[in-house]
C-alpha positions as CSV (number, residue, x, y, z in Angstrom):
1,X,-26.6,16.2,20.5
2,X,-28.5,13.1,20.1
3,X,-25.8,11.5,18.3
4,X,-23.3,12.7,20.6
5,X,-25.0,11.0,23.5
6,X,-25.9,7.9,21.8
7,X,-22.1,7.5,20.9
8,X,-20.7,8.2,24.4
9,X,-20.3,5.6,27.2
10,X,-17.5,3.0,28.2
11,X,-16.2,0.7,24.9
12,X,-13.1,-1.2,24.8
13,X,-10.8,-0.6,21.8
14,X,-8.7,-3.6,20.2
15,X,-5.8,-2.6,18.1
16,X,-4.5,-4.9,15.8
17,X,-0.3,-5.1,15.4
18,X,1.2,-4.8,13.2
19,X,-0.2,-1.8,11.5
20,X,1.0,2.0,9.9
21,X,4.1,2.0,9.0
22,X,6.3,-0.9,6.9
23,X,9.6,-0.7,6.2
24,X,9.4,0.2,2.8
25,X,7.4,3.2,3.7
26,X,10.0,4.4,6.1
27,X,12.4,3.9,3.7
28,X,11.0,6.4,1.1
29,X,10.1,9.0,3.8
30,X,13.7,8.9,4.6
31,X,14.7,9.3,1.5
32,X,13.1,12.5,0.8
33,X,14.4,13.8,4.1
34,X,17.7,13.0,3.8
35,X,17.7,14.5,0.1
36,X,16.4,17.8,1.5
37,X,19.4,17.7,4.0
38,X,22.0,17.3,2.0
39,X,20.5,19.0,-1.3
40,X,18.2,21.4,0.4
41,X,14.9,22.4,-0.7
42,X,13.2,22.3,-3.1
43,X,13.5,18.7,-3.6
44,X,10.8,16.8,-6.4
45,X,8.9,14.3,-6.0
46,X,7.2,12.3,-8.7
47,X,3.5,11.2,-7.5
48,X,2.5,10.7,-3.3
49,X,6.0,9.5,-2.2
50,X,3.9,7.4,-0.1
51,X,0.0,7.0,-0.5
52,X,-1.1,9.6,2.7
53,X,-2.1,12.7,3.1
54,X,-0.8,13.9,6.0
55,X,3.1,11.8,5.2
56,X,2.6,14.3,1.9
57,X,1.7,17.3,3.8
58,X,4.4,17.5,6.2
59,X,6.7,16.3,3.6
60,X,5.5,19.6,1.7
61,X,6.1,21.8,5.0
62,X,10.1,20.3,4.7
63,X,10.5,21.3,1.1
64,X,9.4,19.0,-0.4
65,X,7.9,19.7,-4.2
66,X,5.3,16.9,-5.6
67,X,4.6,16.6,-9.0
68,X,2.7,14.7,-11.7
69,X,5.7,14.1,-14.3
70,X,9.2,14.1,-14.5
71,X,8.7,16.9,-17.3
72,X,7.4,19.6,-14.6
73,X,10.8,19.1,-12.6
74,X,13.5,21.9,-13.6
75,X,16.7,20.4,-15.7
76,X,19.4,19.7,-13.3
77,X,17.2,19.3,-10.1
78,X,17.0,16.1,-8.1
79,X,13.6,14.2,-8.1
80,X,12.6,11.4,-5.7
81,X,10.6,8.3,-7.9
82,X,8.1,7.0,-5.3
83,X,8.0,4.2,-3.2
84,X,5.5,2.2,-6.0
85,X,8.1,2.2,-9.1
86,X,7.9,3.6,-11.8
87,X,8.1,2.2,-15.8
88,X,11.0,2.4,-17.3
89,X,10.1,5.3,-20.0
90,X,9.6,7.7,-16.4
91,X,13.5,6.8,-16.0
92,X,14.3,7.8,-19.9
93,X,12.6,11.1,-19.3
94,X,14.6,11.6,-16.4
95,X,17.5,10.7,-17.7
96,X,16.6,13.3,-20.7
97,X,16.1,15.9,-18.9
98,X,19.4,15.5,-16.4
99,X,18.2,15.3,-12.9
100,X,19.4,14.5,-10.5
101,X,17.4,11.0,-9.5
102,X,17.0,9.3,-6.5
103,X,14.9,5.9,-6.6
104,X,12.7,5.1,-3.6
105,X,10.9,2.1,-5.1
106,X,10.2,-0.6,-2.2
107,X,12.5,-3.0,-2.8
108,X,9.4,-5.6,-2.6
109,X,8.1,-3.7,-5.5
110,X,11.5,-3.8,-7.6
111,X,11.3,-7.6,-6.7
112,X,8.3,-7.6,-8.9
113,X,9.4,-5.6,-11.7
114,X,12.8,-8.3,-11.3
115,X,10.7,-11.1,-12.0
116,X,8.5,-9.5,-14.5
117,X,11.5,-8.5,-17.0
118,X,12.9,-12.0,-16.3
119,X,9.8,-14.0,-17.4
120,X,9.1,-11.3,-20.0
121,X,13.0,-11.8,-21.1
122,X,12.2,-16.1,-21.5
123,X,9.1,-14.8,-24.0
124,X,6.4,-16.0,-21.5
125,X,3.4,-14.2,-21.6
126,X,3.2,-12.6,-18.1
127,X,-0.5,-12.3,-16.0
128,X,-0.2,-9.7,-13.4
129,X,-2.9,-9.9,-11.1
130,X,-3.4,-6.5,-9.7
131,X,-5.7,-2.9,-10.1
132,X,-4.9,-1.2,-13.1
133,X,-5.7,2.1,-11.5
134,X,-2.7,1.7,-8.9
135,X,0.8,3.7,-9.7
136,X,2.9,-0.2,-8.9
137,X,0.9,-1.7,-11.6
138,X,1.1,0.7,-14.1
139,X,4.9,1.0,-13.7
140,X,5.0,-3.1,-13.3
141,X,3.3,-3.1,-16.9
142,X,5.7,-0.3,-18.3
143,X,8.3,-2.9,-18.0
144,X,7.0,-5.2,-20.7
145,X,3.9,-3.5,-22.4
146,X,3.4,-6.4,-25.4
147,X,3.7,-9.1,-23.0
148,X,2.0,-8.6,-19.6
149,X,-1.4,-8.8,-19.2
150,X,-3.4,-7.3,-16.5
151,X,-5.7,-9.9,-14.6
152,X,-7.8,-7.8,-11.8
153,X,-10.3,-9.9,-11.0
154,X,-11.4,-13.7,-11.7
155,X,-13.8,-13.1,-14.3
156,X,-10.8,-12.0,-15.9
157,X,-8.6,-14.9,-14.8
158,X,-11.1,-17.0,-16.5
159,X,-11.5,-15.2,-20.1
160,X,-7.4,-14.3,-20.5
161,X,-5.5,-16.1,-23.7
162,X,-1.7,-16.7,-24.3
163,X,-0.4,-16.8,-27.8
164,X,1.2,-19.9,-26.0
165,X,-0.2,-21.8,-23.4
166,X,3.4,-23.3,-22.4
167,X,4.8,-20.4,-22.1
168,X,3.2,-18.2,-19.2
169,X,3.9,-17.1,-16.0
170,X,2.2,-14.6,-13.4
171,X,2.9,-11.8,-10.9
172,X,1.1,-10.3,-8.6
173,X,0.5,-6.3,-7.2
174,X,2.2,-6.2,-3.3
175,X,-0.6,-4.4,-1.7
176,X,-3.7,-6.9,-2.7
177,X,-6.0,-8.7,-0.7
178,X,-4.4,-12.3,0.3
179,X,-7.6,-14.3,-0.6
180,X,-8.1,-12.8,-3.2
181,X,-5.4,-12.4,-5.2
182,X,-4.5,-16.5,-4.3
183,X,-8.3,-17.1,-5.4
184,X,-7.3,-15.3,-9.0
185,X,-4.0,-17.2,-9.1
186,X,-6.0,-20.3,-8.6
187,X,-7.9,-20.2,-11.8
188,X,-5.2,-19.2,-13.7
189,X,-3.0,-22.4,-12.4
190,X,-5.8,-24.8,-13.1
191,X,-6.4,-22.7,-16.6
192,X,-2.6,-23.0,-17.7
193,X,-0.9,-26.2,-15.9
194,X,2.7,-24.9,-17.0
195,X,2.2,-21.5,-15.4
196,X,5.3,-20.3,-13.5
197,X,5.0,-18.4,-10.0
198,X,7.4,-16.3,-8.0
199,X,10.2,-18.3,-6.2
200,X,8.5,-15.7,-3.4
201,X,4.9,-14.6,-2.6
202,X,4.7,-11.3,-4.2
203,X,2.5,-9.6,-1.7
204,X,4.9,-8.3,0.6
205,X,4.9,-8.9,4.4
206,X,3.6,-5.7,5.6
207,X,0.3,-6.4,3.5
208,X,0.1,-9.9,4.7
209,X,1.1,-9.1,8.1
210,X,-2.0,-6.0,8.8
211,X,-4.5,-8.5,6.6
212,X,-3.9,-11.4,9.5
213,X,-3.7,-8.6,12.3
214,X,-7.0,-7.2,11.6
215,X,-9.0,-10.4,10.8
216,X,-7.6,-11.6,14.6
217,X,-10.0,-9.2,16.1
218,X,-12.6,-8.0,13.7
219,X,-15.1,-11.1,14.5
220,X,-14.8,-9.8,18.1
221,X,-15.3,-6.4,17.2
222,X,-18.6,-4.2,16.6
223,X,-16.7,-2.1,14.4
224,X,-13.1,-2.0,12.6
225,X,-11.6,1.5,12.1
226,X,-9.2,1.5,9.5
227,X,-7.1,4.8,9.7
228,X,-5.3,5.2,6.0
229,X,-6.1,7.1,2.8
230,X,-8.7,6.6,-0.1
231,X,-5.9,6.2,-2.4
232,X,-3.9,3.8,-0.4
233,X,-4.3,0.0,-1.5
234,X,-3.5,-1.5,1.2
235,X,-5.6,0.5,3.5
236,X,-8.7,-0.2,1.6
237,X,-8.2,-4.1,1.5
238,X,-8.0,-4.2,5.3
239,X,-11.7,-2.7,5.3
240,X,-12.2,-5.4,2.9
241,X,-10.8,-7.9,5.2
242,X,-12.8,-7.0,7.9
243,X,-16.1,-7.0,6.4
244,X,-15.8,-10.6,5.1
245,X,-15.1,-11.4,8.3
246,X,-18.8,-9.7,8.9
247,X,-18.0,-6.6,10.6
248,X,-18.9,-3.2,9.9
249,X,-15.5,-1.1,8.5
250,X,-14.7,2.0,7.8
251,X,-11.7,4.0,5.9
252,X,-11.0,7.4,7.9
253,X,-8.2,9.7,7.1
254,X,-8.0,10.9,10.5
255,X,-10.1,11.2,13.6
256,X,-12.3,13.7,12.3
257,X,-13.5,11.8,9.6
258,X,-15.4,9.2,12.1
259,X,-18.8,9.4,12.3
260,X,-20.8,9.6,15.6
261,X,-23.3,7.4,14.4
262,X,-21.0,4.2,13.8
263,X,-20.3,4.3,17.2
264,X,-24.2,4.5,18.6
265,X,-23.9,1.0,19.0
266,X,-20.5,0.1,18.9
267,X,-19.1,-0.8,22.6
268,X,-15.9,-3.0,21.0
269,X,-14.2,-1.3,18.2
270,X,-11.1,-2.9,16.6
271,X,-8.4,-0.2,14.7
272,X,-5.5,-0.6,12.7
273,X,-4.1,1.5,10.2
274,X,-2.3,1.1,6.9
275,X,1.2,0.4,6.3
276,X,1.7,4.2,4.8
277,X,-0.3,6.0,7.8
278,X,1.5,7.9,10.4
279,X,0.9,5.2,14.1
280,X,0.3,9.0,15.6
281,X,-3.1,8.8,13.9
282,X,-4.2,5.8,15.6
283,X,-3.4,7.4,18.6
284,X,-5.4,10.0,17.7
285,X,-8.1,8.5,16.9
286,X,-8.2,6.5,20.6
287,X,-7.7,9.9,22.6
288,X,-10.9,10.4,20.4
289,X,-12.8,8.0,21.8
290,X,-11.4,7.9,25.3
291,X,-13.1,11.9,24.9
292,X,-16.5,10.0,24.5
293,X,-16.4,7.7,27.8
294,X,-14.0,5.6,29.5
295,X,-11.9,3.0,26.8
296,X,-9.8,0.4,27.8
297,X,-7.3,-0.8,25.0
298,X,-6.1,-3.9,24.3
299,X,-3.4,-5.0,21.6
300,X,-3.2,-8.1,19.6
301,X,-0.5,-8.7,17.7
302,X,0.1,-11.3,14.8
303,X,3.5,-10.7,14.9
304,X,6.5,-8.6,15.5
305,X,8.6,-7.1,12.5
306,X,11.8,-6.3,12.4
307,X,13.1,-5.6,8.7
308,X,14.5,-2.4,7.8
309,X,15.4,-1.9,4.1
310,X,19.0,-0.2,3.2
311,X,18.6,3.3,1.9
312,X,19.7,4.0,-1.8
313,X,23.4,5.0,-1.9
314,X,22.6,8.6,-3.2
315,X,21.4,9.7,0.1
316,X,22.8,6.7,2.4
């Protein structure tokens, strides 16, 4: 009850825009609900179509079957690759095993995987600055093994070696921090003078877009909620953001994952939300607060966007 009381009273509430969904998101949701209408359930999915919880729940409720492997999905059946690509051995296997495949990669993310097989093609040793944990960098290395080398921080930057110094080139994970991952490519320019870039930043717009949005109001801001999921990249480098800008942040799934004690003190709190979390959870998580005292809410807005990415032809 104490809690409770110290966390009620009047606040106002800054959302940042854009935020939740990008484009490429969309775009793989769609796909898996346009498979299950014309194919009908179940449908396969290889990995989180998209990195949420709750976009993978209700895709479950459609139909919707997620697996691990292609090797769990029945011969014959049609599988969905996920919006973060995939290495080319996942598209051997299914290929082996006939099914039926539709590709959702984010076309940002096939971008990547473009230039990587085109440097890697030359014979330049590639540096791809990114998490080696994450599903787009493990497929982005799948597409030349021997020749790209994973750079995730700038310690690394600093220690990596090319059999030739003339001949190297980097790329760079969609979903990093901005700062960062320029602060990484940085080193590695000064490092190796004939280093070749992307004709176009790699980090796609929706990453760039939600970094610039939430820095706008987290210096005004005695707390930044960041609505996305643990395992969602992008979601977790806006808390990042945030807190260099020297705010407090927190990742919540959902409004039940806030904590009453963030908000003891916390009259102005700034929310956004990742580019693969549902905008209906930010709106949840205001009506949460307006529960707690009077809000009033404000947007500010980087930006408008307006790309929507074509749909594969299998289900288009």
């Amino acid at each position: 009850m104490r809690q409770w009381a110290a966390a009620t009273g009047p606040r106002d509430v800054l959302l940042a825009a854009p935020r939740s969904f990008c484009a490429g998101v969309e775009r793989a949701i769609e796909v898996v609900e346009r498979a299950l209408e014309t194919r009908g359930a179940p449908v396969y999915v290889r990995r989180q179509i998209v990195h949420n919880a709750h976009v993978v729940r209700r895709l479950s409720d459609l139909g919707a079957v997620f697996v691990e492997e292609v090797d769990e999905v029945p011969p014959g059946a049609t599988v969905v690759l996920a919006a973060h690509g995939v290495a080319p051995i996942v598209r051997s296997d299914a290929s082996d095993r006939s099914l039926d495949v539709i590709d959702a990669t984010c076309p940002l993310v096939t971008k990547v995987h473009t230039e990587v097989k085109r440097y890697a093609g030359r014979g330049d040793t590639v540096f791809l600055i990114g998490h080696g944990d994450h599903e787009e960098v493990v497929g982005t290395l799948g597409e030349a093994p021997s020749q790209v080398v994973l750079v995730e921080d700038v310690a690394a930057a600093g220690r990596v070696t090319a059999p030739d110094p003339r001949r190297v080139a980097y790329a760079m994970q969609t979903t990093l921090a901005v700062d960062e991952a320029e602060e990484i490519a940085s080193v590695l320019r000064e490092r190796f003078p004939a280093l070749h870039g992307p004709r176009r930043e790699d980090i796609c717009y929706a990453t760039t877009n939600r970094q610039q949005a939430v820095r706008a109001i987290a210096r005004g801001c005695d707390l930044v909620l960041v609505v996305g999921s643990v395992n969602s990249s992008n979601s977790l480098r806006l808390v990042e953001v945030a807190e260099r800008e020297g705010t407090e942040a927190h990742l919540v799934e959902d409004l039940s994952e806030v904590d009453l004690a963030w908000l003891e003190n916390a009259r102005t709190v700034g929310i956004t939300a990742g580019a693969s979390a549902p905008p209906n959870l930010v709106d949840e998580v205001v009506a949460g607060l307006a529960g707690l005292g009077p809000v009033t809410v404000r947007e500010t807005s980087v930006g408008d966007e307006n790309i929507r990415f074509t749909l594969p032809k299998e289900v288009s």
